[in-house]
Structure formats: C-alpha cells, structure tokens
C-alpha positions as CSV (number, residue, x, y, z in Angstrom):
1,X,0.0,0.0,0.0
2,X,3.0,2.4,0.7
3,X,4.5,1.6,-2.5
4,X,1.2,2.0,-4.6
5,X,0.7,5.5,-2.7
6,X,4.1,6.8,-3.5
7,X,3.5,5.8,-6.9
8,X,0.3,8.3,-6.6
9,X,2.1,10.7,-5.6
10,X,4.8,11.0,-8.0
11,X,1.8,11.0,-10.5
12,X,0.4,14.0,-9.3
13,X,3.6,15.5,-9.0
14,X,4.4,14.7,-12.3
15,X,1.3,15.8,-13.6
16,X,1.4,19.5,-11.9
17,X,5.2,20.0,-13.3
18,X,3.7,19.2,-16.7
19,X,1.0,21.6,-16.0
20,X,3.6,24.4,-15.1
21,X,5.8,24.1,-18.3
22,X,2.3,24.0,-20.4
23,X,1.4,27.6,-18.2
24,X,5.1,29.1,-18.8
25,X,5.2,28.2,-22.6
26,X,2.1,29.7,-23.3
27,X,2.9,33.0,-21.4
28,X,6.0,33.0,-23.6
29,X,4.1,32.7,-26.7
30,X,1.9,34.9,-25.6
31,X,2.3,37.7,-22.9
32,X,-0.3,39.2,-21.2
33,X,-2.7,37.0,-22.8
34,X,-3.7,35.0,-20.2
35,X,-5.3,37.9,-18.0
36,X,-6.1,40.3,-20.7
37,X,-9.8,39.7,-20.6
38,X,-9.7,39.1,-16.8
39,X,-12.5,41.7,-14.8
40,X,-9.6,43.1,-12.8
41,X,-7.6,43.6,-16.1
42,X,-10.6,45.3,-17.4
43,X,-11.2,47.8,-14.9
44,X,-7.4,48.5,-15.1
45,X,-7.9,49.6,-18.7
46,X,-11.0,51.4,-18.0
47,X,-9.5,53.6,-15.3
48,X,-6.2,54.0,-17.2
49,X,-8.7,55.9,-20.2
50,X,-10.8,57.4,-17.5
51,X,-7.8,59.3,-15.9
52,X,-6.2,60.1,-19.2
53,X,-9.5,61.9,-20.2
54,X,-9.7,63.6,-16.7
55,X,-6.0,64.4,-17.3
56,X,-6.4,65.9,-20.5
57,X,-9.6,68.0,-19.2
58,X,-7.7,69.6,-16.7
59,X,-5.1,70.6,-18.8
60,X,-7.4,72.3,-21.3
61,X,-8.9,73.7,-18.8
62,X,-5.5,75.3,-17.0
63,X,-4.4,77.0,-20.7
64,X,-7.8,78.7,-20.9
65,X,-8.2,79.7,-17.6
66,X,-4.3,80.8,-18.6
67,X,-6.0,82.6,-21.5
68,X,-8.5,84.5,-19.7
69,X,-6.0,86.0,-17.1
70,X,-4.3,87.2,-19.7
71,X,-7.6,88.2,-22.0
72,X,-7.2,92.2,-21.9
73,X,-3.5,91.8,-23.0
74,X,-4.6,89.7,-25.8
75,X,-7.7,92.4,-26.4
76,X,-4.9,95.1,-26.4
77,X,-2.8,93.3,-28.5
78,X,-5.8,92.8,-31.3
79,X,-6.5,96.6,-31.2
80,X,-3.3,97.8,-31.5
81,X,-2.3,95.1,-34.8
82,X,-5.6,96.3,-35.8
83,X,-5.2,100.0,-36.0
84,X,-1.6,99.4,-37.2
85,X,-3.0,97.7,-39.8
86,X,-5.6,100.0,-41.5
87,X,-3.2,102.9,-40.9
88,X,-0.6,101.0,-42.9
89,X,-3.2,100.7,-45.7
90,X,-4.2,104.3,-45.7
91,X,-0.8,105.3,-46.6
92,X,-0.8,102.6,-48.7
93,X,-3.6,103.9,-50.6
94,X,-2.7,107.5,-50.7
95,X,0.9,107.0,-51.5
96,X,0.4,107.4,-55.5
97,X,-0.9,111.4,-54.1
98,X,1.9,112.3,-51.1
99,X,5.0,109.6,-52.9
100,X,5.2,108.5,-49.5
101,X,6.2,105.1,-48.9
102,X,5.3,103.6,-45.4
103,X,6.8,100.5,-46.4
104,X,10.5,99.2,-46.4
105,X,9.6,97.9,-49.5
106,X,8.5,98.9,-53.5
107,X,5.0,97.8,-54.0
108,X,2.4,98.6,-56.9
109,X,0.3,101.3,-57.3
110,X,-3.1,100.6,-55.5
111,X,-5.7,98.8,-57.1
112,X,-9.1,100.8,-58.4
113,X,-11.7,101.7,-56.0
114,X,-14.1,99.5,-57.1
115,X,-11.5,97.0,-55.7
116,X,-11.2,99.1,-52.5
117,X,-14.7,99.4,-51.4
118,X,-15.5,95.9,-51.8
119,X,-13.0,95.2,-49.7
120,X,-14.8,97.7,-47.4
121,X,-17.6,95.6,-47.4
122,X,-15.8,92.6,-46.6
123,X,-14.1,94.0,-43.3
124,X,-17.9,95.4,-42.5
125,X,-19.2,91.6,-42.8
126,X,-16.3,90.3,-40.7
127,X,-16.6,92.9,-37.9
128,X,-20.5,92.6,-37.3
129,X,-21.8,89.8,-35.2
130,X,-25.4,90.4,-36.8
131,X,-25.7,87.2,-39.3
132,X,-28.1,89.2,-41.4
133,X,-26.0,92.1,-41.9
134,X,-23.0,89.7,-42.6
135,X,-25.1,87.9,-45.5
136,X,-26.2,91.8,-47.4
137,X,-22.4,93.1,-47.1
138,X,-21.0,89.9,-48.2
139,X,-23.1,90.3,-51.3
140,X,-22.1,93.5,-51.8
141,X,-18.6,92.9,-51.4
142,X,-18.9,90.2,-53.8
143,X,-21.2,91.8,-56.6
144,X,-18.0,94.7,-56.3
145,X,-15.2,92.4,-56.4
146,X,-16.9,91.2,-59.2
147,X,-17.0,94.1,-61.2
148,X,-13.7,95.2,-60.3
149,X,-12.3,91.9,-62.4
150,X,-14.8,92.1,-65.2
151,X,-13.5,95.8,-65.8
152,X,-9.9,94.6,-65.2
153,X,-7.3,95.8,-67.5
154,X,-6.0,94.5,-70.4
155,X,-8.7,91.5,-70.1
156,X,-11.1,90.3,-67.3
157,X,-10.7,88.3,-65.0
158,X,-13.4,85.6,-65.9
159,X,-12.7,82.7,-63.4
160,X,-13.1,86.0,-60.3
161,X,-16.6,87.1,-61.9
162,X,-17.8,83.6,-61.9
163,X,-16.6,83.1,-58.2
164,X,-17.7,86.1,-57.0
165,X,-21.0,85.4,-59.2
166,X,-21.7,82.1,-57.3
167,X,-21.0,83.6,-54.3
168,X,-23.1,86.6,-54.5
169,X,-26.0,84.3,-55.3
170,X,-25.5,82.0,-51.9
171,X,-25.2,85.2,-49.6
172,X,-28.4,86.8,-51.7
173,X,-30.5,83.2,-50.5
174,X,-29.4,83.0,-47.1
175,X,-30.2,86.5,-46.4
176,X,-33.4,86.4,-48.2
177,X,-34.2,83.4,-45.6
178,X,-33.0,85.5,-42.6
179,X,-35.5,88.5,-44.0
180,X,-38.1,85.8,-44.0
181,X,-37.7,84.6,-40.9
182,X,-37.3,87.8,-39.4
183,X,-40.9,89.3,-40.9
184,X,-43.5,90.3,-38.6
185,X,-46.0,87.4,-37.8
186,X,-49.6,88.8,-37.2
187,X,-52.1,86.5,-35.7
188,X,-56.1,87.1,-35.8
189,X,-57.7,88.5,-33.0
190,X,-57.9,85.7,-30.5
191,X,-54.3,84.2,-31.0
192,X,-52.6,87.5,-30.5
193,X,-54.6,87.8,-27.5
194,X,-53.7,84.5,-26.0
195,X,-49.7,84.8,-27.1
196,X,-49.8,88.4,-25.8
197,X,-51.3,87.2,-22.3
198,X,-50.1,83.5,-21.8
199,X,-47.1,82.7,-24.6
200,X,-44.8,85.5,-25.0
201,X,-42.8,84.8,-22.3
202,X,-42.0,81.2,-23.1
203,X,-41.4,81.3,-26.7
204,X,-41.2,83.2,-29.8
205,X,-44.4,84.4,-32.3
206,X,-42.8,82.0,-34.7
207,X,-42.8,78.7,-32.4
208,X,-46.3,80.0,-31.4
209,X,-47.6,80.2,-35.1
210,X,-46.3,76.2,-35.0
211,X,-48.0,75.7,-31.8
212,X,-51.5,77.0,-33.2
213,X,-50.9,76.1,-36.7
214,X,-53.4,72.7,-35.9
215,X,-55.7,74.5,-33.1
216,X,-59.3,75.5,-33.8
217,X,-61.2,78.0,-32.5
218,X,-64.9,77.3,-30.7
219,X,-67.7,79.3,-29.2
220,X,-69.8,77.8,-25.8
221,X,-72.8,79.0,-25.1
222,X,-73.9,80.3,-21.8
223,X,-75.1,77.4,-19.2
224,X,-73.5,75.0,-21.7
225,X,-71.3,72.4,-20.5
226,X,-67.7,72.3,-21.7
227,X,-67.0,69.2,-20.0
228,X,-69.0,66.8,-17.3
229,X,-67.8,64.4,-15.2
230,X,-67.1,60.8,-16.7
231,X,-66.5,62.5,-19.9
232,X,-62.6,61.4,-21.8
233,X,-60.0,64.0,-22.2
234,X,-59.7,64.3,-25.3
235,X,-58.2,67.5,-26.0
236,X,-56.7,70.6,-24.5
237,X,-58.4,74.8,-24.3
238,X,-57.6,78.1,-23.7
239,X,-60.0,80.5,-22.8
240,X,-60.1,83.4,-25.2
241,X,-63.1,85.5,-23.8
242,X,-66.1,84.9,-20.9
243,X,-65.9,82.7,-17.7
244,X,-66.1,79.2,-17.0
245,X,-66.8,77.9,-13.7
246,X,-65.7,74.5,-11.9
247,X,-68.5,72.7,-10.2
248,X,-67.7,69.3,-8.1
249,X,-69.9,66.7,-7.4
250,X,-70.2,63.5,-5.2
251,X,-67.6,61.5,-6.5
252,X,-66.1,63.9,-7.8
253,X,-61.9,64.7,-7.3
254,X,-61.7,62.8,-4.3
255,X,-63.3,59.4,-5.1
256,X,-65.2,57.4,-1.9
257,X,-63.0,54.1,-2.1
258,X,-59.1,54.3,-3.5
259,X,-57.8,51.3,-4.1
260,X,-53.7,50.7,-4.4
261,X,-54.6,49.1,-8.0
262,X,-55.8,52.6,-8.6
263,X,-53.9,54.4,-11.7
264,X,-51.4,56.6,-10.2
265,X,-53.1,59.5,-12.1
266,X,-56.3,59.2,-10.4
267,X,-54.6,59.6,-7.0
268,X,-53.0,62.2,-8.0
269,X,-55.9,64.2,-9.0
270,X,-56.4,64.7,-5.1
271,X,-53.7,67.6,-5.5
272,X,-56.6,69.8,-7.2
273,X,-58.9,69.3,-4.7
274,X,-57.6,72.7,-3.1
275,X,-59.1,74.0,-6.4
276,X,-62.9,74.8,-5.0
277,X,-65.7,74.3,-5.8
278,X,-67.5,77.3,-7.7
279,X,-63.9,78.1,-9.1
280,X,-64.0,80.6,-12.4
281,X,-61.5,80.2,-15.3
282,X,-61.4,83.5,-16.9
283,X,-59.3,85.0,-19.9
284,X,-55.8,83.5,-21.4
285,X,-56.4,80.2,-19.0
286,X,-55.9,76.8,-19.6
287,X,-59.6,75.2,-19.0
288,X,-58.1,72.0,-18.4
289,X,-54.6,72.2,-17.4
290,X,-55.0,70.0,-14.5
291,X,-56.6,67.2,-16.1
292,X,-54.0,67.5,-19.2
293,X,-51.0,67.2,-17.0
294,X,-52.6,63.9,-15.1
295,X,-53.1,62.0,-18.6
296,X,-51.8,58.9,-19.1
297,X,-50.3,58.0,-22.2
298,X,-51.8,54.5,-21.6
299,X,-55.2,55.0,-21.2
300,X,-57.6,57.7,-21.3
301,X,-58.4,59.9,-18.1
302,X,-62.0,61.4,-17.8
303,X,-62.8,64.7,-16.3
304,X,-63.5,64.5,-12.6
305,X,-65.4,67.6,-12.4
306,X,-68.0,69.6,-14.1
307,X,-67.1,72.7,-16.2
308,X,-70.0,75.2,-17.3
309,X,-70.0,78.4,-19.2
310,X,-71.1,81.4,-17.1
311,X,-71.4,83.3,-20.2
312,X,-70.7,82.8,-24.0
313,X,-66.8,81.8,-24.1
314,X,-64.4,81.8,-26.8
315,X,-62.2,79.4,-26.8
316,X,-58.6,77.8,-28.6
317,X,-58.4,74.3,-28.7
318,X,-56.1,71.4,-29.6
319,X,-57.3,67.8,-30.1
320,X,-55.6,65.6,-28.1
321,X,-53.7,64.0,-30.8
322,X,-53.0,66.6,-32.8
323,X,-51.2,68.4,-30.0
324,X,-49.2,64.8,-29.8
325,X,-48.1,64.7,-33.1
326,X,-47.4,68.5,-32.9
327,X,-44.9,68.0,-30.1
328,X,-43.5,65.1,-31.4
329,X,-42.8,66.8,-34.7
330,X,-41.3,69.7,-32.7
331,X,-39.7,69.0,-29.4
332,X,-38.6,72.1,-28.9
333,X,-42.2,73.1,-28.3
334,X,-42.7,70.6,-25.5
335,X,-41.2,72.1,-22.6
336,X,-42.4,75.7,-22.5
337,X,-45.8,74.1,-23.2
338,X,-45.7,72.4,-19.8
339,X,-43.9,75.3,-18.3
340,X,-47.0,77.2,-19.1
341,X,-49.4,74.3,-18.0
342,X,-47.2,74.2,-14.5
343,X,-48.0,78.1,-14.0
344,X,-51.8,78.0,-14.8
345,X,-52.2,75.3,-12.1
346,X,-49.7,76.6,-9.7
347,X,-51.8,79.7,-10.1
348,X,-55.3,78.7,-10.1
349,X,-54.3,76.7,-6.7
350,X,-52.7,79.3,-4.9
351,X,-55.4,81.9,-6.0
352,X,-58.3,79.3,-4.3
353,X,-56.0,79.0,-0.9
C-alpha cells in the first residue's frame, strides 16, 4: 500500500510540473494574454482611459483659464495690430498722391476703388456679429469684387466674376431666408390675445404660429357644459373670452374608495382638490390644465369635475392627438408648453388658498 501510494504521488507531482511548463510556454508565446480579458484587467484599462481623459480636461482647462488672465493683453494686443493695420493701408492707398512710402519695401500702385470698397464691405461683414447684416455686405462685397475683375485691365478676369458670381447668389439666398424669418407674424384677433397674455414669455411668435398652426377656435354657449364628469380627455383649451366655472360633485376629485390598483393618475388628481368648488377660469387660461397634466399616455383619463359656461366663451383648442403629433414633430415646443401648464395650475391653486 506504501509503494502503490508513492507511486500516486509522483503522478500528481508529475502531472502539476507538466501543468507548469504547459502555463510558462504559453505565457512565452503569448504575454499578457492570459489575464487580458480578466474583470480586474478590465477595470485597469478602464481607469487608465478614465484618468487620461480627466488628465487631458484639466489641462485644457489650465491654458484657458491661462488665456483669460491674460484676456485684456490679448484684447490690447488685437486693437493695437488692428489700427496698425488700417493705418498702414491708408498710406498705402494715398501713396500714389503724397510719394510717401510707409513701407520698407516697392509695391504697386493701389488697385481701383471699385477694388477698394468691396474690400470695405468685406471688413464690415467680418466685424458685425449680426448674421443678417454679414449675409447683405457679403453680397455686396462680392457683386463689387466682381465688377472690379470684369473691368480689369487688359482683359477680365473671368474665373473671379464667376466666383464672386456664385457667391453673390449663396449670400443673396441666405439673407433672403433670414428676412423671412425675421418678418413680422400677425395673428387674428384671439391668438394675439392668448400669445400676448399666456405665450410670450415662453417662446417666440414664430414657435407659437407652429404651436397653433393645428388649433381651432370654438364658441360655448352660456349654461353649456364644456366638460361633465365621466366625460374622456380628449383635447386641451384656452380660454379666449367669458368665464367658466368649476363645479364638483359627489364622487367627484376625491373618489369614496381608493384602491392601491388605482392608476397613479387618479390619486394624484387629489392635489386639485384645493381647487374649490365654484372656481371661475377667466381670460388666457388653460380650461383644463390639470386634467392635461394627469393623462396617461396608456389610457384615457375622464374629467373628474364639471365645467359650465357662465357666459358665452371663446375658446382655442387642440385635439388631443393633434397636440401629440405636434410636439413630437417639434420637441422644442414641448417644454415651455408644460412650463406654461405648471404656472396656470400653480396659479389657479394658490389663487383658491
């Protein structure tokens, strides 16, 4: 038995010094392979990239804080090359008159003014920030750069006038799109008044001319019902003109039995139960900003209180999937939409409290 258990042990030890060279040729042949997918090899790597991006933050950061210590020198510095500059070509240009030569070397005789009052141009387009008023003196610059070559002596210059012509015709369409963009945008009577009183502060007449382009405008009779309890949110108002007033019943925003299976919507709704009973909604309010701000995208909410016209209302109003499509279309328009729903409840709470 002590024999045939020596004899299983130099097996095994046999067997792991085999194991060994097998581990130490490999590692030979290939270095670093053995742990280079490891976890711990992994988060290595991804540290080493993570500090090499922090490292190279910081020292962008460190030349421009640099830069703007040193930001009035450099300022200086650009207003002094500057004026050097267009001094220098002053002389320049009136050296033919006074034979003054501010130069240290000969240089020909200026070109013609058509030449120089492009170039006018040119600096005006590159010293205004105003895009608009970069597009019309580009143009201008071009269309008399362009005539300076086709007038150039002995021949003209055909390849400039066809640049200059191309380019003319670019800066001509972009600031023809600026002017149109720019124009005045009128609305009719009742969406000037609700951009004036609810809109203007959150966006511009041309996002609101998007926001309105699929709205409709709708009259309510006096004692008419604009909405009753049980009925589906299907849309979303503004109240042009008149009064409407919010009457709870039994059952109403606070329901009798709540359930925890209960959409999270409907308990929510409790937060407008500070809104009381015999509330009005007058002018440039959202008739149903509370109710629009509970939907669910999952199933339709219904109107938990009763909304009557005290008198013949006007009002703007957006089906409910047409505002959808409208925001999805233009996401831009989605957030000062809700800002504006967020005030007219904020409001309308703290005005019943």
């Amino acid at each position: 038995m002590e024999e045939g258990k020596k004899d299983r042990e130099e097996e095994e030890e046999e067997e792991s010094m085999q194991e060994r060279h097998r581990r130490l040729s490999s590692d030979r042949l290939h270095p670093g392979h053995s742990d280079l997918f490891s976890p711990q090899k992994q988060v290595e790597q991804t540290r080493g990239s993570n500090w090499m991006e922090t490292k190279s933050v910081l020292v962008f950061a460190k030349m421009f804080e640099k830069f703007g210590q040193y930001s009035q020198y450099f300022a200086s510095l650009y207003v002094f090359l500057l004026g050097l500059f267009l001094l220098l070509l002053f002389l320049v240009l009136i050296s033919p008159d006074t034979g003054f030569n501010p130069l240290p070397f000969q240089f020909a005789p200026p070109n013609s003014p058509l030449f120089q009052v492009a170039n006018v141009f040119f600096l005006a387009s590159y010293w205004s920030p105003n895009v608009l008023f970069l597009r019309i003196t580009l143009g201008m610059g071009c269309v008399l750069f362009g005539a300076w070559a086709a007038a150039f002596q002995p021949l003209p210059l055909a390849d400039t006038v066809l640049w200059q012509a191309a380019a003319t015709l670019i800066n001509l369409r972009h600031a023809l799109q600026l002017f149109y963009a720019k124009r005045p945008i009128i609305f009719d009577e009742h969406r000037e008044k609700v951009y004036t009183g609810l809109f203007a502060s959150f966006m511009t007449r041309a996002d609101f001319r998007t926001l309105t382009k699929g709205a409709l405008i709708r009259t309510l009779r006096k004692e008419r019902c604009y909405a009753m309890v049980g009925d589906v949110i299907s849309s979303l108002a503004i109240l042009v003109s008149g009064r409407i007033q919010v009457l709870k019943v039994k059952g109403g925003l606070r329901r009798q039995q709540q359930t925890e299976s209960e959409p999270v919507a409907s308990k929510a709704a409790e937060a407008f139960q500070m809104i009381r009973d015999g509330t009005f909604m007058y002018e440039c309010q959202f008739i149903d900003s509370p109710e629009w701000l509970l939907r669910s995208s999952g199933e339709a909410l219904k109107y938990e209180v009763d909304l009557v016209a005290e008198e013949d209302c006007i009002y703007l109003m957006w089906p409910r999937e047409t505002l959808l499509e409208l925001t999805r279309n233009h996401p831009e328009l989605h957030p000062p939409l809700l800002a504006a729903l967020g005030i007219d409840v904020s409001r309308k709470i703290f005005a019943n409290n």
